[in-house]
N, CA, C and O atoms as a GROMACS GRO file, in nm:
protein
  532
    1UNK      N    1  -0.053   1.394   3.742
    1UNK     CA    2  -0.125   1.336   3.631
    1UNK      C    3  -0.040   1.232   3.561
    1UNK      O    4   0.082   1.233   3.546
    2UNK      N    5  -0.120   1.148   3.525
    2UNK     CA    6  -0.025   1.066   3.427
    2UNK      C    7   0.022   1.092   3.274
    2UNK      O    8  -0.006   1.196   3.214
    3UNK      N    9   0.083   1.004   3.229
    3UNK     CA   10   0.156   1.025   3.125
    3UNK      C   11   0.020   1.009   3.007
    3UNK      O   12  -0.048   0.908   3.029
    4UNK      N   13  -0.006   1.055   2.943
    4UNK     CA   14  -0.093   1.027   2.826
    4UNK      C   15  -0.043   1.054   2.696
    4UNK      O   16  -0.134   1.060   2.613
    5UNK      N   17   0.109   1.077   2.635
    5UNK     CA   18   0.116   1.054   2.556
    5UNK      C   19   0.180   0.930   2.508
    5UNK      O   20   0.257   0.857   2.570
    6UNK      N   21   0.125   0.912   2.351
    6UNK     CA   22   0.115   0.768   2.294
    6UNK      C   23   0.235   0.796   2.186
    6UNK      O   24   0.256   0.907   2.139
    7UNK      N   25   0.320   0.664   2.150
    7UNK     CA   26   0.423   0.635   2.045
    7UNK      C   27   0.311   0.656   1.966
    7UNK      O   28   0.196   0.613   1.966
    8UNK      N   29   0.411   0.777   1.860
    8UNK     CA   30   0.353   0.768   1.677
    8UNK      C   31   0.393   0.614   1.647
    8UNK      O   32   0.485   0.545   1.692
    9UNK      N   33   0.302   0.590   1.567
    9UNK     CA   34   0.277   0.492   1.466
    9UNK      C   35   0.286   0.549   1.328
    9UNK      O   36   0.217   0.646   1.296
   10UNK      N   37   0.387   0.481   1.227
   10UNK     CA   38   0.439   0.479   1.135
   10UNK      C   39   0.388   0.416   1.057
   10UNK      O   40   0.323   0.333   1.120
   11UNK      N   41   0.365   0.389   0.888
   11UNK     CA   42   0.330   0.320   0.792
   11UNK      C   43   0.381   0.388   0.673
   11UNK      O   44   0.420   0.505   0.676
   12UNK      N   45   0.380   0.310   0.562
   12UNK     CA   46   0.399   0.340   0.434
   12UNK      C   47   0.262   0.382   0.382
   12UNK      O   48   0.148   0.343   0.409
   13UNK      N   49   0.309   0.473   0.301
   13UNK     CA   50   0.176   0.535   0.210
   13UNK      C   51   0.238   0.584   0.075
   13UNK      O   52   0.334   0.660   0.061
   14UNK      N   53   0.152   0.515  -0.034
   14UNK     CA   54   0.146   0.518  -0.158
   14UNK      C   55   0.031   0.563  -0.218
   14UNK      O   56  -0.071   0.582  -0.152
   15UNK      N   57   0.038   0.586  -0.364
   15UNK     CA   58  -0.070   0.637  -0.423
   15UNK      C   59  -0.121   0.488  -0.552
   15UNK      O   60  -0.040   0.438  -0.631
   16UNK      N   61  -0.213   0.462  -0.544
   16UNK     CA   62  -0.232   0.401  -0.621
   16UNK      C   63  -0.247   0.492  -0.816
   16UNK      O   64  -0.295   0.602  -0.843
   17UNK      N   65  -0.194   0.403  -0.897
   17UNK     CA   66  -0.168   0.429  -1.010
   17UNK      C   67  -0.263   0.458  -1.107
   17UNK      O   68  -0.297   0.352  -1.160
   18UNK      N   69  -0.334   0.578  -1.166
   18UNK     CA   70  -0.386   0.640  -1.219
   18UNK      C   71  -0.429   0.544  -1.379
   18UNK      O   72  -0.541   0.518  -1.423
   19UNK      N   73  -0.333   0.518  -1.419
   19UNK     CA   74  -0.367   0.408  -1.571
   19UNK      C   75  -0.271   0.301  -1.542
   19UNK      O   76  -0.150   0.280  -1.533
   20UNK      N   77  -0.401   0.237  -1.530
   20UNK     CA   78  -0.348   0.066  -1.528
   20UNK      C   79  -0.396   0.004  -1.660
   20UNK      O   80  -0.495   0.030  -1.729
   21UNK      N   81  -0.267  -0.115  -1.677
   21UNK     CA   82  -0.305  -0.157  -1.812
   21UNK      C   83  -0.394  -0.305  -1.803
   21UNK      O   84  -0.330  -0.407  -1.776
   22UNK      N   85  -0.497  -0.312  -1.819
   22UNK     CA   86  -0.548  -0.459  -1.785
   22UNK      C   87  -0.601  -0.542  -1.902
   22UNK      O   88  -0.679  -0.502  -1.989
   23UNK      N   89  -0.538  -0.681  -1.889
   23UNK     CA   90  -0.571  -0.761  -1.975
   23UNK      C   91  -0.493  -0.776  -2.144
   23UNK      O   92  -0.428  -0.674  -2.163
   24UNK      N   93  -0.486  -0.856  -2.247
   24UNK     CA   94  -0.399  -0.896  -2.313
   24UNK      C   95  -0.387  -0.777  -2.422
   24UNK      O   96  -0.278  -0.753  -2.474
   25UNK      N   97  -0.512  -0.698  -2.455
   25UNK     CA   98  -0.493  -0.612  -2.549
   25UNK      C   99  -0.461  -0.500  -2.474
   25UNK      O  100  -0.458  -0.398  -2.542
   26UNK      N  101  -0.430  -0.482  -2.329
   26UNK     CA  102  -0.363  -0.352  -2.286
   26UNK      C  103  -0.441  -0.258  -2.266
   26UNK      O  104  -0.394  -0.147  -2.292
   27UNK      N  105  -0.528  -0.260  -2.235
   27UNK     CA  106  -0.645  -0.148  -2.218
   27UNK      C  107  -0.616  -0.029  -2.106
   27UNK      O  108  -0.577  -0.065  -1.995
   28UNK      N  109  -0.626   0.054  -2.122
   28UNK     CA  110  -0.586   0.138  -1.981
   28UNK      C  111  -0.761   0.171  -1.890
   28UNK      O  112  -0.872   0.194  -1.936
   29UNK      N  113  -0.716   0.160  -1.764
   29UNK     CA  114  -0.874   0.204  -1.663
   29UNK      C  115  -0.775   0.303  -1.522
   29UNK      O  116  -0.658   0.305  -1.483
   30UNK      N  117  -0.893   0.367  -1.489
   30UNK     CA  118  -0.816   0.432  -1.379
   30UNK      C  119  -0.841   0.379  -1.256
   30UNK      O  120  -0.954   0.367  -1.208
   31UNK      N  121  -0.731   0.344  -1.202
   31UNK     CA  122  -0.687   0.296  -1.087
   31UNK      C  123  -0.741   0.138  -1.077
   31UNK      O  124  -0.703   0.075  -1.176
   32UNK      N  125  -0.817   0.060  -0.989
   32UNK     CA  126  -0.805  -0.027  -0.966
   32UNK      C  127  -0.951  -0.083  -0.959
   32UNK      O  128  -1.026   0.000  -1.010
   33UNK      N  129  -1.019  -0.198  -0.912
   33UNK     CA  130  -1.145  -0.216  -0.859
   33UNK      C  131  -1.224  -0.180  -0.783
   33UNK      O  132  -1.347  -0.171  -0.787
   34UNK      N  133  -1.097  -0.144  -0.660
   34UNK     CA  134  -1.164  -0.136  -0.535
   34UNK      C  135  -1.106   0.024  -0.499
   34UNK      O  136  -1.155   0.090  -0.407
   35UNK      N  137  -1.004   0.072  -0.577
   35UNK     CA  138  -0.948   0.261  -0.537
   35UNK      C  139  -0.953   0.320  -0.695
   35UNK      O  140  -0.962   0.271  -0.808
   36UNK      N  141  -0.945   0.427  -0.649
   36UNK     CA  142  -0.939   0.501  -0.804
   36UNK      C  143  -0.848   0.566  -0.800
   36UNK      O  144  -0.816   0.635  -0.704
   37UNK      N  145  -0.788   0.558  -0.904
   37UNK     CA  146  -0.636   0.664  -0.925
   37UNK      C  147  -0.586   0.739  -0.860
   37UNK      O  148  -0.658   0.829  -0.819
   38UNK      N  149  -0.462   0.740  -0.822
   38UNK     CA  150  -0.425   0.905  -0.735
   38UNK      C  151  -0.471   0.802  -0.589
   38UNK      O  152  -0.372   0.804  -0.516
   39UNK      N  153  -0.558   0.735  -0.538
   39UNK     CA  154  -0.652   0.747  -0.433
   39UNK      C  155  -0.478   0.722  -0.322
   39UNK      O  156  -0.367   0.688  -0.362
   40UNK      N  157  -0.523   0.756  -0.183
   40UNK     CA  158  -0.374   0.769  -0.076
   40UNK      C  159  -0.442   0.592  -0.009
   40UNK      O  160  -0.559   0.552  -0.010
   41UNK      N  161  -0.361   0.544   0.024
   41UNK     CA  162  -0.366   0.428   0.087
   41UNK      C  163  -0.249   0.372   0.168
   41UNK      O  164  -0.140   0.387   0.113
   42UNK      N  165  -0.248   0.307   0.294
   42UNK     CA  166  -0.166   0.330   0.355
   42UNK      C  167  -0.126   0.104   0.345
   42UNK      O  168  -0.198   0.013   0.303
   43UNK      N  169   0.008   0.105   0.403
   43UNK     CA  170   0.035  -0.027   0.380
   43UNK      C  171   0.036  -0.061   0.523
   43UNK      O  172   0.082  -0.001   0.620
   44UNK      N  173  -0.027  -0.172   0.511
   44UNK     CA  174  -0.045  -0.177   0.690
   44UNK      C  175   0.037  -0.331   0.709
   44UNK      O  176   0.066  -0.385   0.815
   45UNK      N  177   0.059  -0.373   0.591
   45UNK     CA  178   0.190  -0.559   0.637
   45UNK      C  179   0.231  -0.576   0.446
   45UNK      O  180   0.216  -0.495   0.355
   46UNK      N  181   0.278  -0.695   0.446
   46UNK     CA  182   0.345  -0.690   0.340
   46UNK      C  183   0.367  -0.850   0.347
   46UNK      O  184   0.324  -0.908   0.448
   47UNK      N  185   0.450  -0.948   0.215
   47UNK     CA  186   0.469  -1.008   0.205
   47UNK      C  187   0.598  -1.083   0.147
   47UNK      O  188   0.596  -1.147   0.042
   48UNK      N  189   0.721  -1.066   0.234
   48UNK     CA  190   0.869  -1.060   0.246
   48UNK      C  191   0.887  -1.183   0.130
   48UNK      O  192   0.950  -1.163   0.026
   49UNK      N  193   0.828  -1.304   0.159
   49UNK     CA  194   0.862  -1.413   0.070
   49UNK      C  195   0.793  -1.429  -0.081
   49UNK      O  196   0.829  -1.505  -0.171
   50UNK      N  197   0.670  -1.320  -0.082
   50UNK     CA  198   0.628  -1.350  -0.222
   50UNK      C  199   0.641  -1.245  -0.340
   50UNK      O  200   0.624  -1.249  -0.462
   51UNK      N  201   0.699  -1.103  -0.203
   51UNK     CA  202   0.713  -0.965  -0.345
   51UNK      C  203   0.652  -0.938  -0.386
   51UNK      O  204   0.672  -0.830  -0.441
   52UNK      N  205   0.505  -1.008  -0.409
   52UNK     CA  206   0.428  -0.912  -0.501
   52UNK      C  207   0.320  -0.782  -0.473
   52UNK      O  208   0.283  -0.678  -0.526
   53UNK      N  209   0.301  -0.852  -0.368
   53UNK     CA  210   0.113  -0.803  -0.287
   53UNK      C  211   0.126  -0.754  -0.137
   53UNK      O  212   0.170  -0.833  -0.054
   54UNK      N  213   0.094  -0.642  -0.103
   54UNK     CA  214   0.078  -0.573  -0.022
   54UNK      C  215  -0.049  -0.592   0.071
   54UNK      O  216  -0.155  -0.591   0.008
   55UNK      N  217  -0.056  -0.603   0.161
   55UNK     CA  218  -0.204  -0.508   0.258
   55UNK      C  219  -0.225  -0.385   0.302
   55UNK      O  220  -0.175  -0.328   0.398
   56UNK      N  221  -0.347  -0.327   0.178
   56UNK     CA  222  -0.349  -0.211   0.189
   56UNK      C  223  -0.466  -0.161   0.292
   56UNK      O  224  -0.518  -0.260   0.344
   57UNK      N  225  -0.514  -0.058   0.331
   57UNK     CA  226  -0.585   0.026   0.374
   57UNK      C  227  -0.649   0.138   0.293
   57UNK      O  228  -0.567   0.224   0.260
   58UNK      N  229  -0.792   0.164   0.246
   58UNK     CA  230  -0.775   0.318   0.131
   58UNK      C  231  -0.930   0.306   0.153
   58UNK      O  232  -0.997   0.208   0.184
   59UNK      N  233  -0.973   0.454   0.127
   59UNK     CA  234  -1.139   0.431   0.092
   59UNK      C  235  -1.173   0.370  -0.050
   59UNK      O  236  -1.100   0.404  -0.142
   60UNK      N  237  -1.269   0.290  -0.074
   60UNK     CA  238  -1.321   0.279  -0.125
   60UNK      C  239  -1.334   0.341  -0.256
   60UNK      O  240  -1.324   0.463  -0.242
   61UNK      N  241  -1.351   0.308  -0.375
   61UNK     CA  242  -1.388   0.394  -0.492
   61UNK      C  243  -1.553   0.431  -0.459
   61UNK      O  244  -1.591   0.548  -0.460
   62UNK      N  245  -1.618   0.351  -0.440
   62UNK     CA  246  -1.772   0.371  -0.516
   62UNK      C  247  -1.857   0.439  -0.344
   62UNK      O  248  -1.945   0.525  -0.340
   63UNK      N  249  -1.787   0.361  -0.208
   63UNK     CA  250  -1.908   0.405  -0.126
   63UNK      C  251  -1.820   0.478   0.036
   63UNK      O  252  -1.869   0.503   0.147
   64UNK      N  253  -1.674   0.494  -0.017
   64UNK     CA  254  -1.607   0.597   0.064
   64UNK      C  255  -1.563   0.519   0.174
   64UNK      O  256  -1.475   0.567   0.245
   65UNK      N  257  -1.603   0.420   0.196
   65UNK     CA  258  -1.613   0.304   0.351
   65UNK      C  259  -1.442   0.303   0.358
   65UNK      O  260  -1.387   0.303   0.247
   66UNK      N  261  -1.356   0.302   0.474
   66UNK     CA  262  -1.220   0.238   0.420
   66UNK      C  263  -1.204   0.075   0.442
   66UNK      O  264  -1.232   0.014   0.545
   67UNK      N  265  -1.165   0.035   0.350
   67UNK     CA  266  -1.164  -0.095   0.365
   67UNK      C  267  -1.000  -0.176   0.354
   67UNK      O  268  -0.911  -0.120   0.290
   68UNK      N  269  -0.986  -0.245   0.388
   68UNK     CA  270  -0.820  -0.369   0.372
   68UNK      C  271  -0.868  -0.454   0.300
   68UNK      O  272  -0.976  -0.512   0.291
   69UNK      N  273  -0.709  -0.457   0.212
   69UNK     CA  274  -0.715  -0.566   0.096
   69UNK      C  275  -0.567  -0.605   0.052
   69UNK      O  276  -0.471  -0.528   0.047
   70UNK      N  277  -0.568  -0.709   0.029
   70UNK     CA  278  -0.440  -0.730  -0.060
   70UNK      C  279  -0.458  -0.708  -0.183
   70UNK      O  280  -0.566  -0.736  -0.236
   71UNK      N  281  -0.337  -0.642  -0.262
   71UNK     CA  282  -0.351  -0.574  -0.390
   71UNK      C  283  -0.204  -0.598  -0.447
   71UNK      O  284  -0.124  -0.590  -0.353
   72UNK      N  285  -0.149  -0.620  -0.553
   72UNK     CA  286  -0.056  -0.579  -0.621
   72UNK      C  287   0.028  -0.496  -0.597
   72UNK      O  288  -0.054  -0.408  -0.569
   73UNK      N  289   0.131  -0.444  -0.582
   73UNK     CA  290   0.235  -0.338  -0.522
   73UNK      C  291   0.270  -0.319  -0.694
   73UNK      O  292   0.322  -0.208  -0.706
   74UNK      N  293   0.262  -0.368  -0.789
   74UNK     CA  294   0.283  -0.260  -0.887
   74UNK      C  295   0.161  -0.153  -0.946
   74UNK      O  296   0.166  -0.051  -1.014
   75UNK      N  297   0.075  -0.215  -0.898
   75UNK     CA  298  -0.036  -0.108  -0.914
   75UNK      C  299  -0.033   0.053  -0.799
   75UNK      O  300  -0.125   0.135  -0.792
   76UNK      N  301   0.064   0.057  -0.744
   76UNK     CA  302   0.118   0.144  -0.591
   76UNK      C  303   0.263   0.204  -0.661
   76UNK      O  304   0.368   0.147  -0.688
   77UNK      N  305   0.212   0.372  -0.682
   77UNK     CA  306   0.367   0.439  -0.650
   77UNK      C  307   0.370   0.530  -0.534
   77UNK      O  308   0.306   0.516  -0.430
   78UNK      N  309   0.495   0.672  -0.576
   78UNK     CA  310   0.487   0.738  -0.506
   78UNK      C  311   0.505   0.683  -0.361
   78UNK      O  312   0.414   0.721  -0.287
   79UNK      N  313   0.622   0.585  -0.288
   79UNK     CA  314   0.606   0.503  -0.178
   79UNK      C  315   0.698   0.636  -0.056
   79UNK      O  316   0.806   0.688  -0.083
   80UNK      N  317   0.624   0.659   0.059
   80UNK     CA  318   0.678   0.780   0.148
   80UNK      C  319   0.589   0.656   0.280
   80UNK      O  320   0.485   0.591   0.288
   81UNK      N  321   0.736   0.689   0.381
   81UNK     CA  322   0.722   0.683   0.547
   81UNK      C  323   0.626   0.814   0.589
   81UNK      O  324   0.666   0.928   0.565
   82UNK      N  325   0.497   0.790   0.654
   82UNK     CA  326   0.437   0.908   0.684
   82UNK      C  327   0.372   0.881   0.829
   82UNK      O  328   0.303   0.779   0.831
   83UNK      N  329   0.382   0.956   0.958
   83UNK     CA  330   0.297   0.922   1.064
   83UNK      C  331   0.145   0.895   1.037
   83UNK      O  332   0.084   0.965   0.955
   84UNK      N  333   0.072   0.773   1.121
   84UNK     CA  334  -0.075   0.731   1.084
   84UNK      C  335  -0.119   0.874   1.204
   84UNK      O  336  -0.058   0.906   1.307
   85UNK      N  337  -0.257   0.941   1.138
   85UNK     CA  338  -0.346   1.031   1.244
   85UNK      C  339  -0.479   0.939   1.199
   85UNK      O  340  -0.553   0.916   1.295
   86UNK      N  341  -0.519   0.888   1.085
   86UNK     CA  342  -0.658   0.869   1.093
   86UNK      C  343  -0.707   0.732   1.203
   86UNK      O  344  -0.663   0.618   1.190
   87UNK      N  345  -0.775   0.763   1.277
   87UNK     CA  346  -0.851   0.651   1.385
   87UNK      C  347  -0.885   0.525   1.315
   87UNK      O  348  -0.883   0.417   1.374
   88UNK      N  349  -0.924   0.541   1.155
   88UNK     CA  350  -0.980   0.406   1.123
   88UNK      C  351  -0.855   0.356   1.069
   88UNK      O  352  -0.869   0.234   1.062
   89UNK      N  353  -0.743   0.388   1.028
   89UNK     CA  354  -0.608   0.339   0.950
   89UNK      C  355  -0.552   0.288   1.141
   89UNK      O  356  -0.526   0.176   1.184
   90UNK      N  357  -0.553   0.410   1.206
   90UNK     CA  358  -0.496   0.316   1.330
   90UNK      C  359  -0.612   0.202   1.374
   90UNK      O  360  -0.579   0.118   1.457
   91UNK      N  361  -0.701   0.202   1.338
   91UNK     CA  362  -0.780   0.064   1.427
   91UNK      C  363  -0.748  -0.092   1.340
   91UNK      O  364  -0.764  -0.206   1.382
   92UNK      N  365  -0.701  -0.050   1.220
   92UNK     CA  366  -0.684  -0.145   1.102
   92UNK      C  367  -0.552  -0.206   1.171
   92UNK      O  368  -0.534  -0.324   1.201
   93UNK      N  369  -0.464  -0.094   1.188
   93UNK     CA  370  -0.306  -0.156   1.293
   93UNK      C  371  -0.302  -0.179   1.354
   93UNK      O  372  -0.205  -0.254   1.368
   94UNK      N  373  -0.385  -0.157   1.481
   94UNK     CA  374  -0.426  -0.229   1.558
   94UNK      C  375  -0.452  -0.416   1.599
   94UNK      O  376  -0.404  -0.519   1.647
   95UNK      N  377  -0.547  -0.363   1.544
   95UNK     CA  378  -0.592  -0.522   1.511
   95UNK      C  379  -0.526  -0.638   1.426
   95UNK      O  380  -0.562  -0.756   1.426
   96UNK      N  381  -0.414  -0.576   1.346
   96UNK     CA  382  -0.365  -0.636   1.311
   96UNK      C  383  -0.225  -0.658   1.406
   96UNK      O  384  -0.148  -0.742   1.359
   97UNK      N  385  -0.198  -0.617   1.488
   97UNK     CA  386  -0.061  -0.554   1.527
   97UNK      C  387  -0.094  -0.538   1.688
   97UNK      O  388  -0.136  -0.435   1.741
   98UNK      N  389  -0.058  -0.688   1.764
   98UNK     CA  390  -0.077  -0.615   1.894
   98UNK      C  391   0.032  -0.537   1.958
   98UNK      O  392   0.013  -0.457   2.049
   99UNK      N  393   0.136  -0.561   1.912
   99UNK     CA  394   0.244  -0.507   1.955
   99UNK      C  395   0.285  -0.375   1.863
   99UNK      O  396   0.335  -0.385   1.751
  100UNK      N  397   0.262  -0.279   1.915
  100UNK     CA  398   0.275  -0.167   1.815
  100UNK      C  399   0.452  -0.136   1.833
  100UNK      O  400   0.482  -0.022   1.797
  101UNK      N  401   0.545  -0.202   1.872
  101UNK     CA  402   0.705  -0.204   1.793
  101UNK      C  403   0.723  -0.252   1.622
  101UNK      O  404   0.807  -0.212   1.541
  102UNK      N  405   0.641  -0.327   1.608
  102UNK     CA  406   0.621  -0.306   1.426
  102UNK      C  407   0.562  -0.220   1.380
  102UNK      O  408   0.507  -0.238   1.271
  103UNK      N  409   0.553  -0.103   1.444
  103UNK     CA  410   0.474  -0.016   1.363
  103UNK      C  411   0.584   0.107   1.394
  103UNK      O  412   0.518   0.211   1.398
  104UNK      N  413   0.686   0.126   1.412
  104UNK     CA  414   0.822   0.246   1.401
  104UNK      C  415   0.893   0.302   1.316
  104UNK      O  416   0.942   0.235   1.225
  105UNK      N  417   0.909   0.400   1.323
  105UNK     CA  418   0.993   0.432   1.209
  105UNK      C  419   1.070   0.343   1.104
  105UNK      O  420   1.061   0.300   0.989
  106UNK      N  421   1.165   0.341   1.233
  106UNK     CA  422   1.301   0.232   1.115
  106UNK      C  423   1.216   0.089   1.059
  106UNK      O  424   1.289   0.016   0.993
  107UNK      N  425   1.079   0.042   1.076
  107UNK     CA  426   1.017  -0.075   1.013
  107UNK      C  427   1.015  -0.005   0.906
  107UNK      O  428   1.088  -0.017   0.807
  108UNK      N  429   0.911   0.091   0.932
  108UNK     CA  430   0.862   0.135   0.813
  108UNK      C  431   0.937   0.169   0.669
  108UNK      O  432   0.908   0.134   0.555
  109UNK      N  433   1.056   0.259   0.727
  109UNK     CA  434   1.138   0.281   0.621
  109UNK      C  435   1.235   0.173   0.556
  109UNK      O  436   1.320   0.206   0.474
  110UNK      N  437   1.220   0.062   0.591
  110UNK     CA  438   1.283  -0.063   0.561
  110UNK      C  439   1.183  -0.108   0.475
  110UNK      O  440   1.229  -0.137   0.365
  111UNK      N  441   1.021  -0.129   0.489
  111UNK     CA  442   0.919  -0.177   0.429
  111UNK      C  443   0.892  -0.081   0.297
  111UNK      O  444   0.866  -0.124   0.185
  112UNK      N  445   0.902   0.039   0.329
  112UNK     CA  446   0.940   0.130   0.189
  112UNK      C  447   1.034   0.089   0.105
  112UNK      O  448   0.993   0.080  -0.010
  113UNK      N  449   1.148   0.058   0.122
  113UNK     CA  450   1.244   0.065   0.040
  113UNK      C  451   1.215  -0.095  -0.025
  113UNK      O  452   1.212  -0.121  -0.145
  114UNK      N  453   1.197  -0.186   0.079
  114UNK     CA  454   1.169  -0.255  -0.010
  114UNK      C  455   1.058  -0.301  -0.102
  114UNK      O  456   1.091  -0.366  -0.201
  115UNK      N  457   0.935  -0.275  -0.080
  115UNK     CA  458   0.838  -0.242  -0.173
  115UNK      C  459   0.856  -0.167  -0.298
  115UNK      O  460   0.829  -0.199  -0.413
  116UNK      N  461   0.897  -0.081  -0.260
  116UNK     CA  462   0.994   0.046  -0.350
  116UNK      C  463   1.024  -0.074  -0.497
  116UNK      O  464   0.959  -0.106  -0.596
  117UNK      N  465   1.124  -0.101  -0.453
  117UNK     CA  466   1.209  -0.212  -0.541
  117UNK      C  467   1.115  -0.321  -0.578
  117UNK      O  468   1.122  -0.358  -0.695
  118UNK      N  469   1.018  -0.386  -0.495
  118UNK     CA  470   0.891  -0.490  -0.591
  118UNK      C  471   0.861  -0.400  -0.666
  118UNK      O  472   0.936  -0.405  -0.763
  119UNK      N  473   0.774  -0.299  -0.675
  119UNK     CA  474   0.669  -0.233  -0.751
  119UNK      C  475   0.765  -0.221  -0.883
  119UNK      O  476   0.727  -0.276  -0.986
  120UNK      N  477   0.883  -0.152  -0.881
  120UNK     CA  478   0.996  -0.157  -0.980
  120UNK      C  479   0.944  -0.274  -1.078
  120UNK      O  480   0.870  -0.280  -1.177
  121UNK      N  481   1.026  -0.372  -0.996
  121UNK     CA  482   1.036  -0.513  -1.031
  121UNK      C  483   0.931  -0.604  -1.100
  121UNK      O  484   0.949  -0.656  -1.210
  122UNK      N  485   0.816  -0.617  -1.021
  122UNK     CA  486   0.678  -0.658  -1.099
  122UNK      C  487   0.645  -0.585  -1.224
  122UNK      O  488   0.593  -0.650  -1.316
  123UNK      N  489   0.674  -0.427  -1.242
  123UNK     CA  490   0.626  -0.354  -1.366
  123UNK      C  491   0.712  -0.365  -1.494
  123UNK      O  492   0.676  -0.355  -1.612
  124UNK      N  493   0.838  -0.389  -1.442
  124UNK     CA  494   0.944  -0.453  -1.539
  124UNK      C  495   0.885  -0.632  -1.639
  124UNK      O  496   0.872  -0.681  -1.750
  125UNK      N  497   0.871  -0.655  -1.506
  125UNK     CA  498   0.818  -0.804  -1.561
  125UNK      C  499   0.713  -0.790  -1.623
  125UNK      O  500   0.705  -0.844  -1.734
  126UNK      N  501   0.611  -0.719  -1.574
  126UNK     CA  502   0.500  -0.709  -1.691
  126UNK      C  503   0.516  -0.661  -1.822
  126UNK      O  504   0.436  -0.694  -1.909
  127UNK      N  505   0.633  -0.570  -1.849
  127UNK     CA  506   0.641  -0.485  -1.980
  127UNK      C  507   0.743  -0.619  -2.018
  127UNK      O  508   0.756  -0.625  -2.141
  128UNK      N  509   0.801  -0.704  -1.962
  128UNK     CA  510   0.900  -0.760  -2.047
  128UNK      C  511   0.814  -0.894  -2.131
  128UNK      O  512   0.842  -0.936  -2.243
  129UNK      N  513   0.715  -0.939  -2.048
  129UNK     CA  514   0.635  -1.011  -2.077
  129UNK      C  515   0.531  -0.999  -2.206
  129UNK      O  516   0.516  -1.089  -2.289
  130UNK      N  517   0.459  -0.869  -2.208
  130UNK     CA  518   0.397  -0.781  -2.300
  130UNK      C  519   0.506  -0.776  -2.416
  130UNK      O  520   0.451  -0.791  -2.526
  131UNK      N  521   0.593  -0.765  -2.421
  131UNK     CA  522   0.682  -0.709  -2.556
  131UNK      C  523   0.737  -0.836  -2.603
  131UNK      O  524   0.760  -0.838  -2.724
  132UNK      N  525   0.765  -0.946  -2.536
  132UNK     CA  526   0.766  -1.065  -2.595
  132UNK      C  527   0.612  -1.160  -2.627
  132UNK      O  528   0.613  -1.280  -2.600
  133UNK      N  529   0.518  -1.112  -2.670
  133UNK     CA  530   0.420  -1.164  -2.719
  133UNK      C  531   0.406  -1.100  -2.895
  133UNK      O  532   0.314  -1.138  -2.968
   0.00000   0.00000   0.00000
């Protein structure tokens, strides 16, 4: 028989942030437009030169569908290396990713750490910004 097993595939997974503050008077809402608080979402690429914004993967708030989006990485904590099992998170890597060697461990935990440190970073800037007004 042949060989049929397949390399795990790796990704970052975060939780999106429960009270977000939006807009000049600071209002708090839970979670985001498109996820709701707490919701698990997985990072399927990233953006090395701009730090801010992620491509995420997550269901939906309102109709459960999972959908990809770029989003904010300070709106994202809780950042953990976790093996992908769901079929629609792997078809998302897929397609994005013909070569599944970006999708390994040691990426992943490199793409953690540094996200890690944006999400930091952007939420700093927002509170430093806010307190000088």
């Amino acid at each position: 028989m042949g060989d049929t097993t397949k390399e795990i595939i790796f990704c970052v997974t975060a939780n999106v942030l429960k009270d977000i503050q939006w807009g000049e008077e600071g209002s708090s809402k839970n979670g985001t437009k498109n996820f709701q608080g707490g919701a698990k979402v997985s990072i399927i690429d990233y953006y090395p030169d701009i730090c801010e914004r992620v491509v995420v993967v997550g269901h939906h708030r309102d109709n459960g569908r999972y959908i990809e989006l770029s989003m904010a990485v300070r709106h994202l904590h809780n950042f953990r290396v976790t093996a992908v099992y769901s079929h629609k998170v792997l078809s998302y890597i897929r397609n994005r990713y013909k070569d599944e060697r970006h999708c390994d461990k040691t990426r992943a935990k490199q793409i953690c750490e540094s996200v890690k440190e944006w999400a930091e970073t952007e939420r700093e800037k927002r509170d430093n910004s806010k307190s000088t007004r």
